[in-house]
N, CA, C and O atoms as CSV, one atom per row, in Angstrom:
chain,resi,resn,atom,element,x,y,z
A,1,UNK,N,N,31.127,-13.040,-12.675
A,1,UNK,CA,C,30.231,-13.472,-11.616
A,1,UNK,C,C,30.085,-12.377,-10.561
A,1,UNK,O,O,28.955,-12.109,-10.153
A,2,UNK,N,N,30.939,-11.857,-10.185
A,2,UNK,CA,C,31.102,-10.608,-9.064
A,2,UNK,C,C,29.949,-9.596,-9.883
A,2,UNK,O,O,28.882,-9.507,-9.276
A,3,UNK,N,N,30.030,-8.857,-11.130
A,3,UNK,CA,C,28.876,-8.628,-11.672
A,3,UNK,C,C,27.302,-8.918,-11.099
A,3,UNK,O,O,26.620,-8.149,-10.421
A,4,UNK,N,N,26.996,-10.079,-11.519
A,4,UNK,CA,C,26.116,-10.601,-11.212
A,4,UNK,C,C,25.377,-10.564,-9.650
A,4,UNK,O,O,24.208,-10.511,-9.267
A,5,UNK,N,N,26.570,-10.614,-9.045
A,5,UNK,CA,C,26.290,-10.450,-7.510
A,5,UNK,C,C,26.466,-8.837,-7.027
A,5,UNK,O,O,25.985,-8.492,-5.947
A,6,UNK,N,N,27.025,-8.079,-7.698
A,6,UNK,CA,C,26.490,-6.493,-7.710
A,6,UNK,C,C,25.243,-6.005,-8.131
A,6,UNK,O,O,24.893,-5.007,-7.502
A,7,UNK,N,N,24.218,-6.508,-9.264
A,7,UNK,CA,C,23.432,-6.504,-10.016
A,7,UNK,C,C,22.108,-6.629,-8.510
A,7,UNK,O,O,21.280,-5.832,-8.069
A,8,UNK,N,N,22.613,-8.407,-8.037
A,8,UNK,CA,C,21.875,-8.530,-7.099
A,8,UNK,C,C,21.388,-7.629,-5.969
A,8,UNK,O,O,20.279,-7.397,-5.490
A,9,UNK,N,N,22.668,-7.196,-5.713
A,9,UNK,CA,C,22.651,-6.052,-4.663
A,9,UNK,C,C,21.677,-5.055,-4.484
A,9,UNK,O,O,21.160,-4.583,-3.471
A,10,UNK,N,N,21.500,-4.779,-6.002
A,10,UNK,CA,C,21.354,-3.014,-6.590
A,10,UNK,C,C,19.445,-3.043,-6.963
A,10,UNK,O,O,18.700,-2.134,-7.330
A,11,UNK,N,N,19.191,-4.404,-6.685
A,11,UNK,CA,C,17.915,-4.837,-7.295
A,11,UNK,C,C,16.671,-4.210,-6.542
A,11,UNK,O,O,16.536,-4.454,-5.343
A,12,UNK,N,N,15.627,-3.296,-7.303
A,12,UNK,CA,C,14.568,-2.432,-7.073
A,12,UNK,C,C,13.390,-2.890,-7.014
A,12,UNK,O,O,12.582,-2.365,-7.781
A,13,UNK,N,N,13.021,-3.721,-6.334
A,13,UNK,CA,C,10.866,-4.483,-6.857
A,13,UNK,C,C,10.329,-3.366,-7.144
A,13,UNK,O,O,9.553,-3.058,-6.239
A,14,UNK,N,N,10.367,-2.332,-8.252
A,14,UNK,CA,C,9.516,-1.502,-8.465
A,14,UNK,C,C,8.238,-1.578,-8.951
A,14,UNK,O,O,7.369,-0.744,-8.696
A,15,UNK,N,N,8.069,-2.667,-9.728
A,15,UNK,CA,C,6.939,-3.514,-9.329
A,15,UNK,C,C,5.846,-3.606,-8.005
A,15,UNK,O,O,4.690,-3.229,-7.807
A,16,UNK,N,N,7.000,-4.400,-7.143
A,16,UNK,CA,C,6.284,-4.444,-6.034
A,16,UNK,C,C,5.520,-3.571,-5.136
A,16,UNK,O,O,4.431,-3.613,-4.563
A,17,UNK,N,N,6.576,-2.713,-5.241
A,17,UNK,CA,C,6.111,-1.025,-4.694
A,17,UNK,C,C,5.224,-0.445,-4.931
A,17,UNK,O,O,4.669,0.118,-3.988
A,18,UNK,N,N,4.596,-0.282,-6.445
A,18,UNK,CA,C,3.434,0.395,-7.035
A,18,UNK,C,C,2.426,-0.859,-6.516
A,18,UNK,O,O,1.475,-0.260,-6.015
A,19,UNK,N,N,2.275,-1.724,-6.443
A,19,UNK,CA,C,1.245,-2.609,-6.352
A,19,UNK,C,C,0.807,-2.011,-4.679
A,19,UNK,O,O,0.005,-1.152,-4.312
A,20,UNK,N,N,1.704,-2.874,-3.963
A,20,UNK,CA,C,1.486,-2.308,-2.479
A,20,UNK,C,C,1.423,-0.857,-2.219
A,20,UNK,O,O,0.758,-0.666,-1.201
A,21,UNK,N,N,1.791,0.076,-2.663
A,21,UNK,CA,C,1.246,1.797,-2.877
A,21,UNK,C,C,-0.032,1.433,-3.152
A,21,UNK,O,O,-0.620,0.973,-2.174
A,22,UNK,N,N,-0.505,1.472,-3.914
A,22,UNK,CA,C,-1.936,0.887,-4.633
A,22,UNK,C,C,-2.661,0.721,-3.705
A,22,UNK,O,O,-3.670,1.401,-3.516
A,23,UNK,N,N,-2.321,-0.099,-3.056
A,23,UNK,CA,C,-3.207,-1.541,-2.217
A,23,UNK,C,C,-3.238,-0.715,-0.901
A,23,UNK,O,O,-4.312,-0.540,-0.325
A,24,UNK,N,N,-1.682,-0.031,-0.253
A,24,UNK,CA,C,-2.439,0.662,0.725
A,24,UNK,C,C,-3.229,1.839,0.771
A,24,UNK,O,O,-3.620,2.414,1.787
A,25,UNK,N,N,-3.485,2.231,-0.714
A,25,UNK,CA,C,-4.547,3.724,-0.775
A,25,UNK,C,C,-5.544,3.548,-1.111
A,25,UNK,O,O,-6.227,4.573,-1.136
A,26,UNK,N,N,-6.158,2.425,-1.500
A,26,UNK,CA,C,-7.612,1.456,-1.940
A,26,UNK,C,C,-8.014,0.798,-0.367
A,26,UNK,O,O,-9.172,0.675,0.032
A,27,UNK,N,N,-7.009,0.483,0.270
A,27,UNK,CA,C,-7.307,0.035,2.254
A,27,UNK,C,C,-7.906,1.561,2.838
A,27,UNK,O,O,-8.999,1.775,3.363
A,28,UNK,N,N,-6.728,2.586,2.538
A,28,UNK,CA,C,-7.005,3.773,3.315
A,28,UNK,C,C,-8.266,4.447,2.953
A,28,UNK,O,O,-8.846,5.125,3.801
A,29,UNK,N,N,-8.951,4.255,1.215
A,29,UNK,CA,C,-10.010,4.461,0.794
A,29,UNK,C,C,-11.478,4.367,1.457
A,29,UNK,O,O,-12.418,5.067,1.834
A,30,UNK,N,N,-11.054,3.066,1.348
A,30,UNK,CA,C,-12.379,2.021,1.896
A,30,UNK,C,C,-12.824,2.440,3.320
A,30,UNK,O,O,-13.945,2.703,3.754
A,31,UNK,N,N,-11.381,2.419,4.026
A,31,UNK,CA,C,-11.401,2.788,5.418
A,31,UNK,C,C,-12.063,3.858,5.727
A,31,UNK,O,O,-12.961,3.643,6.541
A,32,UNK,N,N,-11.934,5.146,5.312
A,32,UNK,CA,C,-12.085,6.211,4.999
A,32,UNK,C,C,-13.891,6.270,4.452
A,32,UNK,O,O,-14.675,7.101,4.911
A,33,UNK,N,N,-14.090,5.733,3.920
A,33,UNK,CA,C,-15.907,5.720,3.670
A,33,UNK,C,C,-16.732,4.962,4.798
A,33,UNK,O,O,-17.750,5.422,5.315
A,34,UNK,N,N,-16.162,3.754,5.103
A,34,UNK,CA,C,-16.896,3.087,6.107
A,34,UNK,C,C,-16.964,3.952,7.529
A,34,UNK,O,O,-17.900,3.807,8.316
A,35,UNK,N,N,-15.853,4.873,7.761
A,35,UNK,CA,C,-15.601,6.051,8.968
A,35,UNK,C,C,-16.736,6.820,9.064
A,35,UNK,O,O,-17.570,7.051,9.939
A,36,UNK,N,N,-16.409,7.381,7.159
A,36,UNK,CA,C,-17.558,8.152,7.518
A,36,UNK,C,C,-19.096,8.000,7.169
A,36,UNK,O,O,-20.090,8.706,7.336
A,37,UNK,N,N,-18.836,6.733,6.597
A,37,UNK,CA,C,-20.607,6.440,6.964
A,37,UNK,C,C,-21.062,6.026,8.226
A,37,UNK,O,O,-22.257,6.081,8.518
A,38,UNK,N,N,-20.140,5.587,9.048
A,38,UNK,CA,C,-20.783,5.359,10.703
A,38,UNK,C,C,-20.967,6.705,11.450
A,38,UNK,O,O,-21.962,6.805,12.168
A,39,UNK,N,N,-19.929,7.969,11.335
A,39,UNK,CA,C,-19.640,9.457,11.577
A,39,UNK,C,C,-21.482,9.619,11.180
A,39,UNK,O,O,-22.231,9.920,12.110
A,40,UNK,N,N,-21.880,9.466,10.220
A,40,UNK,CA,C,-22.579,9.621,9.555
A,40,UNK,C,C,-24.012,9.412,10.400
A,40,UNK,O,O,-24.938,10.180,10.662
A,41,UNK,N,N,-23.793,8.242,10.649
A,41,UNK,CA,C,-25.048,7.736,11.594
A,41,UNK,C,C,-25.093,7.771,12.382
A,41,UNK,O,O,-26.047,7.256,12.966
A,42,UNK,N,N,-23.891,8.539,13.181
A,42,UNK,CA,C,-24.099,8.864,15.078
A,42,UNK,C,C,-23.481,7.808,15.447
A,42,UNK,O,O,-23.826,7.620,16.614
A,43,UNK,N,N,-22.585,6.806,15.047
A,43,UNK,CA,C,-21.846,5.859,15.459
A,43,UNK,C,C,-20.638,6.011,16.747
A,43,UNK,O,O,-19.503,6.413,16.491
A,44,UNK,N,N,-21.011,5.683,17.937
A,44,UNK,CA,C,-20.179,5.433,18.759
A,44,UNK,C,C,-19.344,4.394,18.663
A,44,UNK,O,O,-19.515,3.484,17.852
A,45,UNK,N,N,-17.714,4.496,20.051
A,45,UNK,CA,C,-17.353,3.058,19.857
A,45,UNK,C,C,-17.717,2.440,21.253
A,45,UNK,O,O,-17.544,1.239,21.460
């Protein structure tokens, strides 16, 4: 059982990681075009 609860410890969502990597460079993407299509049009804030 102590096993088991080392195992727990040691546990990686590497999974999770690539998804959310992903997800924040498809945000930073998007972000990144809509910038510069307003840049684009003389867009103030």
């Amino acid at each position: 059982m102590a096993k088991k609860d080392k195992e727990d410890d040691e546990f990686r969502p590497t999974g999770t990681i690539a998804v959310l990597t992903i997800f924040v460079i498809t945000l930073i993407a998007i972000w990144a075009t809509i910038y510069m299509i307003l840049v684009g049009r003389g867009g103030t804030l």
